[in-house]
N, C-alpha and C positions, 0 to 999 in steps of 0.2 A: 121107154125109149133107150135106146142101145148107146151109151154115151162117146163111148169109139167110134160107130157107125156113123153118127150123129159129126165128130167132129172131125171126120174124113169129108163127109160129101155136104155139109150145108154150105161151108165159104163156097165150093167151087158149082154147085147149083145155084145158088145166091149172083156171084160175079158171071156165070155165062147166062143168064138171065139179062143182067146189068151190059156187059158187053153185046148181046144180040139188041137191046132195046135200041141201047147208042144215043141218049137223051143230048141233043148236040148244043149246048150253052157256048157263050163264048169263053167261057175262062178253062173251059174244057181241052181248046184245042189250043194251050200254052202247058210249057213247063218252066215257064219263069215265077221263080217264088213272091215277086214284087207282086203281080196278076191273079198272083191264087189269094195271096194274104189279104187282097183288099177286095177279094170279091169271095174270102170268107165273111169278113167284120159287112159287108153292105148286107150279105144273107143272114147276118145273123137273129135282123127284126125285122124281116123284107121277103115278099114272095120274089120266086123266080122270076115270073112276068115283072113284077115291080122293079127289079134288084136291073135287070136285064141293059134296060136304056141308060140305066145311070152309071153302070160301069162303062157301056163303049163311050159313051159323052167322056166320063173320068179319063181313060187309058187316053182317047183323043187328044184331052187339054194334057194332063201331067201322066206322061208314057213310063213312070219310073222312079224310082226312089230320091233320086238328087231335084227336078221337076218339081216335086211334095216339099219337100222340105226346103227348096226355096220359095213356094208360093206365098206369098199374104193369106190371114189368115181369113181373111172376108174373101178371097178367092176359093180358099176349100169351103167353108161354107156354105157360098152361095152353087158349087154343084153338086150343093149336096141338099139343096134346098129342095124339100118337100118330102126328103126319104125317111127322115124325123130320126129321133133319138141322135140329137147331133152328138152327144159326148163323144161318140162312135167316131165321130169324123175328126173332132179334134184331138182325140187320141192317137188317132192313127198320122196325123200332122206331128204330132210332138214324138210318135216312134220312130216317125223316120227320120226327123233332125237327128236322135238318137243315134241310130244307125249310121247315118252319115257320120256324126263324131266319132264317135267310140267302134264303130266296129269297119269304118273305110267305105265304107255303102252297100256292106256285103249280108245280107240277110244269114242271123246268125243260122247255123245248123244245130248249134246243142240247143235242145229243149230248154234246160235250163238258163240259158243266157236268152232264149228269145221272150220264155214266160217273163222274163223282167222288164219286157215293154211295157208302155201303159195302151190299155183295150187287152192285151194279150192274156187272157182267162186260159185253161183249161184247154174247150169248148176248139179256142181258134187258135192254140197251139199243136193239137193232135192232127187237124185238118190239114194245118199249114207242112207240119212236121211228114206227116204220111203222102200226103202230094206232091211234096214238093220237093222234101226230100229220103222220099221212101222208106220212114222210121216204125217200124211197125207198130203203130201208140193209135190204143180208138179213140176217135172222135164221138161222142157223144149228146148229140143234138136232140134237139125236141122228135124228130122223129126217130133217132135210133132207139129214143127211149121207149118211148111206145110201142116199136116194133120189139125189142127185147123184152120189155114187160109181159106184151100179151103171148110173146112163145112162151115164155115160163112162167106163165099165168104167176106171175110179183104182185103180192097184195097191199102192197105199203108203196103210198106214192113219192113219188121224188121229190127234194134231195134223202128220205129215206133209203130207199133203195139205189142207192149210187153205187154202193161196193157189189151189191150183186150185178148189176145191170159190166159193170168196168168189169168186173171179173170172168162175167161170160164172155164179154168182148174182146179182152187180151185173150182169152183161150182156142177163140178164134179168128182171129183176124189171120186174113192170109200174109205170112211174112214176106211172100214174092213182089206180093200189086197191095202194101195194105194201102193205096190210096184210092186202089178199085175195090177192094172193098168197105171201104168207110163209105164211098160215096154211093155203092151200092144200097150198102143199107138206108143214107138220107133220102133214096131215089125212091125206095121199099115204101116207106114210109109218108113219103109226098105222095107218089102217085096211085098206091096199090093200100098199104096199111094205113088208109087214111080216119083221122081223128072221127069223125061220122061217116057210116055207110062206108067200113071198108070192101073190098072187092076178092074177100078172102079163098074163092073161085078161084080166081086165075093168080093168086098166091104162089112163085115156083117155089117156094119155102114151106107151103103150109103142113106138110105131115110132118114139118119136125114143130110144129106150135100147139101147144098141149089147151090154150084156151082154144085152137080151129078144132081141133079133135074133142074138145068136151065141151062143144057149142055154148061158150061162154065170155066171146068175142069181149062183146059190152060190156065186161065186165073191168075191162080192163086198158089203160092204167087207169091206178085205183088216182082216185079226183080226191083234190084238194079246196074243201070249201073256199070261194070265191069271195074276196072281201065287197065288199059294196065300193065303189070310188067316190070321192067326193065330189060335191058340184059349186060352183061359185057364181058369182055375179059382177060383171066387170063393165066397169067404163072407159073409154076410150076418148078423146079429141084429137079430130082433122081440126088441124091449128093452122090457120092459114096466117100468110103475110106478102104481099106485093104478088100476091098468086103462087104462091110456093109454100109449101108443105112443110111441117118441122115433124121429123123423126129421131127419135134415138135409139141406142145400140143398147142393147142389155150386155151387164157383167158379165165376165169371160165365163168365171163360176156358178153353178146353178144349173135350173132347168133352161134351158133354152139358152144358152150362155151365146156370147156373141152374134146374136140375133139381131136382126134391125124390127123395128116395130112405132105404131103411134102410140103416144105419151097416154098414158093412163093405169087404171089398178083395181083392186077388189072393192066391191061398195060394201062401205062398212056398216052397221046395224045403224037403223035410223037416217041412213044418208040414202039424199037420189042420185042419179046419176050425174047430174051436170054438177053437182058439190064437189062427187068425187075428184070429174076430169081438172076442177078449178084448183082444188088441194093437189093433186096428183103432180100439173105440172106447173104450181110452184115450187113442193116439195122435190121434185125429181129433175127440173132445168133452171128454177129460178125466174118463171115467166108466169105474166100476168095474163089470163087469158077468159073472154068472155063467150059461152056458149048461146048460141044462135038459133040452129033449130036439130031438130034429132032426124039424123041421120038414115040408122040402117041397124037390125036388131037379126044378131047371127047366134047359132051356137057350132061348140067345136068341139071334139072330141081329143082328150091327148092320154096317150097309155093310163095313168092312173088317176084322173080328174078328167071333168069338161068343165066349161064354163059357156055363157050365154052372157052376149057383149053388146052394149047398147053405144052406140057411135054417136057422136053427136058434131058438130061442125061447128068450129071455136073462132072465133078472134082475134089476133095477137092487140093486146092493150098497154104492152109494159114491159119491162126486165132486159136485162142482158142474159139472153141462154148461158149457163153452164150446165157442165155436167156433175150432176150435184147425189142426185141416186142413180147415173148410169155412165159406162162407159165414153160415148159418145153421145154427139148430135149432128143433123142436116138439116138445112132448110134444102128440099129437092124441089124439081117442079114435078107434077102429076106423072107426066110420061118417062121420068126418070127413076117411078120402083122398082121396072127389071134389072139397075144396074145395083141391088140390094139385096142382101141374103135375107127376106120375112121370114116369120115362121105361118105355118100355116093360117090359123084363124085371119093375121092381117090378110090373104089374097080375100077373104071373102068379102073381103070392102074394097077392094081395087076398083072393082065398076061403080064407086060413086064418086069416085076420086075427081073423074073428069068433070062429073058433071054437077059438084059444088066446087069447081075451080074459079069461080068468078064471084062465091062470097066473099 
């Protein structure tokens, strides 16, 4: 391959591909950096479709930087409820208060001063920086990599191959639109170079991709054995009192930080579930609580573990709630979960909520 040839006409076959396609999202038809920055960080563990409702709801409620960084912190959360990997959300909470102090509310333009947000990797400094405000720095996404990998058939998988993959990409990237072309390449790579059964056909790129010319597609990128996730065993208790529900708040810190959820935890070797929920929330509110009948038996999927939760419907017998292992507490009634940021696994018990509200 002609490496001149090669780096005269790929960016601009690539971007008039990318511009004829015209993939129309909404954060596409803004040039405010507040709008690209938060609907890079929601795309970053989000499909499109996924990512899509939860930004216009977002811009809807908090239109802007000043908006965010006055909201409560159980307000970002809960619209942000269900998109998961919340640290994302509360980073992007704690950037902008940032922003607002220190920099007047004005989204920095040096790379370097914005990487010093917290969320702000790499990844969603290049995005931000080249969209936003047209700095010629690639972006490097799950699919740019891939699509770069498999043009230069790269045999070492990522973070391996970061300096080659970054090095072809600064060599190319168009310095006039690099934010047309970065997003070109994410667009490559979602919709055409995709991870199974690409569509390497209608590729407008493919004669410069050395794995499409050496029918070696599959080959690449090279795969990084896949650890096993772990699995757990949880119990929970619906703790009822005067017909009202006791939840608490998980630590800021952690997974699932600032979450609402029912009182419970992992069953430990040799315990059942109703020991757990009994230990659990004394241990974690200071309450005496007696389980009744067993409930609802769910399991959940979360990026690097599942668990399988066995609910069971408790009693209040004793104690004054504190919060003794968690942030918070409420007693709610039934109908008042939506006004709370869950995490996932607790919606799968929502529909019994109602209908043990009268144990």
């Amino acid at each position: 391959m002609n490496s001149s040839v090669e780096k005269n006409t790929f960016p601009l076959e690539l971007m008039n591909w990318y511009l004829h396609k015209g993939y129309d999202f909404p954060w596409r038809n803004t040039s405010d950096p507040y709008s690209i920055w938060l609907s890079e960080v929601m795309l970053q563990q989000a499909r499109v479709s996924t990512a899509s409702p939860y930004y216009l709801h977002w811009i809807s409620a908090l239109p802007d930087i000043h908006s965010v960084a006055e909201a409560p912190i159980d307000n970002i959360l809960k619209l942000w409820e269900g998109l998961g990997y919340y640290g994302r959300a509360r980073n992007f909470h704690k950037a902008c208060k940032i922003v607002i102090e220190k920099h007047g509310g004005v989204i920095p333009r040096d790379p370097l001063e914005f990487s010093k947000l917290p969320g702000v990797g790499p990844y969603i400094c290049a995005a931000v920086m080249s969209i936003a405000f047209n700095l010629p720095i690639p972006a490097a996404d799950g699919n740019a990599i891939r699509v770069i990998s498999r043009m230069n058939s790269i045999d070492s998988p990522y973070p391996k191959s970061k300096k080659r993959i970054i090095t072809f990409l600064s060599g190319h990237i168009d310095t006039i639109s690099p934010g047309y072309f970065n997003q070109a390449i994410m667009d490559l790579g979602r919709e055409i170079c995709t991870y199974k059964n690409p569509s390497c056909y209608i590729c407008p790129v493919n004669i410069y991709c050395c794995s499409y010319v050496n029918n070696t597609v599959d080959k690449f990128p090279a795969n990084i054995k896949k650890v096993s996730r772990p699995h757990h065993n949880v119990a929970v208790g619906l703790i009822w009192k005067d017909n009202r529900i006791l939840i608490s708040k998980r630590n800021d810190s952690g997974l699932l930080g600032g979450l609402w959820e029912f009182p419970g935890g992992k069953i430990r070797s040799g315990e059942n579930g109703t020991s757990c929920v009994v230990r659990e929330a004394q241990k974690t509110l200071n309450v005496l609580v007696v389980p009744v009948a067993f409930v609802k038996q769910i399991k959940h999927a979360y990026s690097h573990f599942s668990i399988t939760v066995d609910a069971y419907s408790c009693t209040f017998r004793g104690g004054h709630p504190r919060a003794l292992g968690c942030a918070d507490f409420r007693w709610i009634h039934p109908r008042e979960t939506g006004q709370f940021a869950f995490h996932g696994a607790c919606h799968k018990l929502f529909d019994k909520i109602l209908e043990t509200a009268s144990v």
